[in-house]
N, C-alpha and C positions, 0 to 999 in steps of 0.2 A: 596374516596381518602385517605382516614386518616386511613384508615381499609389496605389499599394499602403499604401504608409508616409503617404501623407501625409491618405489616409481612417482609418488605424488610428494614427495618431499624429497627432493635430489640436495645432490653440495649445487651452493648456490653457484660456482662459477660453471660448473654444467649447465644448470638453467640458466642464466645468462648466456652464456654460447644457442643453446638451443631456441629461445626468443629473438635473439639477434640471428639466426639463419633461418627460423621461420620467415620473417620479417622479408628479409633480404628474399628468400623464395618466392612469397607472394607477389612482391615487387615484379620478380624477372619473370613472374606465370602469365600476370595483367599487363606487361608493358610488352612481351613479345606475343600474347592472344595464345596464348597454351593453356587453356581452360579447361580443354577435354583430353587432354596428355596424362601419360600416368605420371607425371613430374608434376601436374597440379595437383592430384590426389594425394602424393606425397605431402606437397606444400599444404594442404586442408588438413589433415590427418594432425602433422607436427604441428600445426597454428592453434589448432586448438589444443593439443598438448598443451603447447607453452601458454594457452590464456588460462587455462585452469589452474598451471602453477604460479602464474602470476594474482589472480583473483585468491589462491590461497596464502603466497604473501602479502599479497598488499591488504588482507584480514589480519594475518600476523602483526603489522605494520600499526591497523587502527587499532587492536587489542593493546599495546603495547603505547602506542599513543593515550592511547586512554586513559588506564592507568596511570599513566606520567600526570597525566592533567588532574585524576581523580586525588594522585598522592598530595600534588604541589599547586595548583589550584585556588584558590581563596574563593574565585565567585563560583567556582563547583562546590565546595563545600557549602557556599549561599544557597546555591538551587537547593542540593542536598537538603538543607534545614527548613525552605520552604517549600517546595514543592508541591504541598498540596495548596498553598494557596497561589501559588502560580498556574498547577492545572486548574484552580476554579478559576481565576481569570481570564486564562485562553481560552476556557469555554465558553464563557462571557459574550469574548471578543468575537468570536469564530460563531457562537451563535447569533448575534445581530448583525456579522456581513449574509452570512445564512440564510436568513430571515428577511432581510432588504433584497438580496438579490432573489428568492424564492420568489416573493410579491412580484417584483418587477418581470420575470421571465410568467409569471401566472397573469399580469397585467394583459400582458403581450400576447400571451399567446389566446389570452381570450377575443382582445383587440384583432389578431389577424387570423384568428379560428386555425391555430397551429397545433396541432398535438403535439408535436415534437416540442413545443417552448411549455407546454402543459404538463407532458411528461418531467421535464425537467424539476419545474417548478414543484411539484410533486416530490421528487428526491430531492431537495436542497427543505422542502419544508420535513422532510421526515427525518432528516438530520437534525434541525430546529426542534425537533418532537424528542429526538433522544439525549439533542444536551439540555434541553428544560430540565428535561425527566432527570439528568444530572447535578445540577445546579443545583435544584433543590433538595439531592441527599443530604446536604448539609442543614443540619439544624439552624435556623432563619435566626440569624443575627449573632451567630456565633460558628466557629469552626471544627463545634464538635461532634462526633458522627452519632448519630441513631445508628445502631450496628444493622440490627435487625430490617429497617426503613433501607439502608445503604444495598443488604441482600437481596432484595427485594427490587432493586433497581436493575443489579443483572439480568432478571427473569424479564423484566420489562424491556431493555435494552437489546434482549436477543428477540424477542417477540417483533419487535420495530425492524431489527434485522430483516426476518424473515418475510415481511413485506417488502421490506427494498428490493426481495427477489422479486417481486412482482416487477416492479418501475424498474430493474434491470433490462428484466425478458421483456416489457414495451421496450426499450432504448434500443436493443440486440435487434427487434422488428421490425422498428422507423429505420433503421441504420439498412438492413437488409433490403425490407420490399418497396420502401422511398428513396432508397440511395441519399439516405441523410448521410451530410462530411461537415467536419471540420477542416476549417482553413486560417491558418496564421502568415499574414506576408510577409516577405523577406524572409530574414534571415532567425526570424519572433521564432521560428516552430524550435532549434537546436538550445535553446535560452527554456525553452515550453518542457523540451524533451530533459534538460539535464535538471529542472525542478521536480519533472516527473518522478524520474531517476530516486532523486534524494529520498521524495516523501515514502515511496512504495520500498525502498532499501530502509530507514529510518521505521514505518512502521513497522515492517516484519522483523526488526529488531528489540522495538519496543513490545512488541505483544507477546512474543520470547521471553522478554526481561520481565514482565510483568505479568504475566500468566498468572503468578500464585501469590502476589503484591498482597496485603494484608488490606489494601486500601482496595474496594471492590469500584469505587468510581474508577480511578484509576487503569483497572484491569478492561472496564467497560469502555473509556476514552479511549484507549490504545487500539482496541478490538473497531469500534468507530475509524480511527483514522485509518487501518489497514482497509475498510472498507471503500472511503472515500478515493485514496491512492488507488487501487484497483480498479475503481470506476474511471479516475484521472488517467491509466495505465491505456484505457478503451479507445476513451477520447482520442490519445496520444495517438493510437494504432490508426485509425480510421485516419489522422492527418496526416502521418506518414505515408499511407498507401495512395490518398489523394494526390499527395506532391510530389514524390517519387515513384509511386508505383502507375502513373500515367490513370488511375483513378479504374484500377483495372477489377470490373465489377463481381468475377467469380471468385478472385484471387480474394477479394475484401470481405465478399459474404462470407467462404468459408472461412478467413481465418479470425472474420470479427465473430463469426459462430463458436469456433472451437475455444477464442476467449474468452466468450460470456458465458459459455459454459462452465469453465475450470473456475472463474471469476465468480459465480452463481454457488456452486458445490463448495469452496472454502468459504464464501460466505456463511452458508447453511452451517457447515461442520460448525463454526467459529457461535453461530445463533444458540444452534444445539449444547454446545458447548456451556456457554451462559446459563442458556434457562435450567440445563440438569445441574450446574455448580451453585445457583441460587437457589434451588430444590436441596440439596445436602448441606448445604451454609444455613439455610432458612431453620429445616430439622433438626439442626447441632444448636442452634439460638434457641428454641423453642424447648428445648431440654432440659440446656442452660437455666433459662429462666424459670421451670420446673422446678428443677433444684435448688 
C-alpha cells in the first residue's frame, strides 16, 4: 500500500516536472509525426501517468474547496437547512420542462411517424413518471414525510428504472441500425460536452453522498439524475463521433454498443438497488409500527 500511494501521490514538485514533460513530449511526438516511435509510447505511457496524478489532485483541490465553502459559507449553510424543500422544487421544475418537452417530441413524432422522436418522448415522460411518483412523497400541503409512503417510493422509482432499460435498448437500436446522430453546429457541441461533463461528474457524486441520506426522496432524485447524465453521456458520444469521427459507422456501432451496455447494467444495479433497500426499509417500518 505505501509503495501504491507513494507512485500515485508523488512530492508535488516531481509531479509537476513530470506533467510538464509529458506535455512537452506529446507536443514534439504530433508536431514531428512520431506516432508509431517508441518515443511516442513513452510520451502515452507518462501522459497518462501525469493525468491520473493530476485528476487526483485536482479532487484534493475540490475536497478542500469544499470544505472551505461548507465551513465559511452563509448560503451553504442556506441550502444545508433547506434542502429538501429545494430538491422538491427542482423536481417541480425539472418535471414540467420534462413533461412539455415529452409531449412535444411525442407530438412529433407522431406527426412525422418517427420512432426515434417517439422513443424519446417515451424516456422524458418516464422521468415525469418518477418525479410525480416523487413530489408526492410529501404529505400534500405540508413537508412532512409519511416515512413508510416515502419507502415505498424507492421500490417504485427502481421499478420505473428498470423500464428505462427498455427505452434505452430502443435508443442503443435506432442509433445502430438507422444511423440516428446528433448534431450541434459550431462550436454548440464543446459548451454541450463540458455541461455533460458536470452533470454525469455531479451525479456520481451525489449518489455517493446520498446513498444512505435518511431522506429516501432524496436518495431516489440522485439515483434519477445519474440516470439521465448517462443517457446525456450517449447522446454526447454519438455527436462527437458524428463530427469528429467523420460519422464512421463501425467505429459508432461498437462503441455506442459497448456504452449502452455499461449504461444499461449500472442502471439495473442502481434499480435493484432501490427496490431491495425499499424491501428492508419497508420491513424495519412495518415492525416499528408493530411495536
Amino acid at each position: 500500500m505505501k509503495i501504491i500511494k507513494a507512485i500515485f501521490h508523488p512530492n508535488k514538485i516531481i509531479g509537476f516536472i513530470l506533467c510538464n514533460t509529458s506535455i512537452f513530449l506529446l507536443i514534439y511526438v504530433f508536431t514531428k509525426h512520431l506516432e508509431d516511435t517508441p518515443i511516442a509510447y513513452v510520451a502515452y505511457l507518462l501522459s497518462t501517468y501525469s493525468l491520473i496524478i493530476f485528476i487526483i489532485w485536482f479532487i484534493k483541490a475540490c475536497e478542500f474547496s469544499s470544505n472551505f465553502v461548507k465551513k465559511n459559507s452563509e448560503l451553504y449553510h442556506w441550502y444545508d437547512k433547506n434542502k429538501k424543500i429545494i430538491t422538491k422544487m427542482m423536481l417541480r421544475i425539472s418535471f414540467l420542462i420534462n413533461l412539455i418537452y415529452g409531449i412535444f417530441k411525442l407530438t412529433t413524432g407522431i406527426y412525422y411517424k418517427s420512432a426515434w422522436f417517439i422513443t424519446f418522448a417515451v424516456y422524458y415522460l418516464l422521468l415525469c413518471l418518477m418525479k410525480i411518483n416523487l413530489i408526492f412523497s410529501f404529505t400534500k400541503g405540508t413537508l412532512e414525510r409519511n416515512i413508510l409512503k416515502e419507502h415505498k417510493k424507492l421500490e417504485h422509482t427502481g421499478i420505473v428504472l428498470l423500464l428505462l432499460d427498455i427505452v434505452l435498448s430502443g435508443m442503443i437500436i435506432l442509433i445502430i441500425h438507422k444511423n440516428e446522430a446528433f448534431f450541434y453546429p459550431g462550436t454548440l457541441i464543446y459548451g454541450i460536452a463540458l455541461y455533460d461533463f458536470y452533470l454525469i461528474i455531479s451525479a456520481i457524486v451525489n449518489v455517493f453522498k446520498y446513498h444512505n441520506h435518511k431522506s429516501a426522496v432524496l436518495t431516489a432524485s440522485k439515483c434519477i439524475n445519474l440516470t439521465v447524465a448517462m443517457i446525456s453521456m450517449i447522446s454526447l458520444e454519438v455527436a462527437m463521433i458524428y463530427q469528429f469521427g467523420d460519422n464512421d459507422i463501425e467505429f459508432k456501432n461498437t462503441m455506442i454498443g459497448i456504452t449502452g451496455f455499461i449504461v444499461a447494467v449500472i442502471n439495473s444495479i442502481m434499480a435493484i438497488y432501490l427496490i431491495v433497500k425499499s424491501k428492508i426499509l419497508t420491513a424495519k417500518d412495518n415492525v416499528n409500527i408493530m411495536e
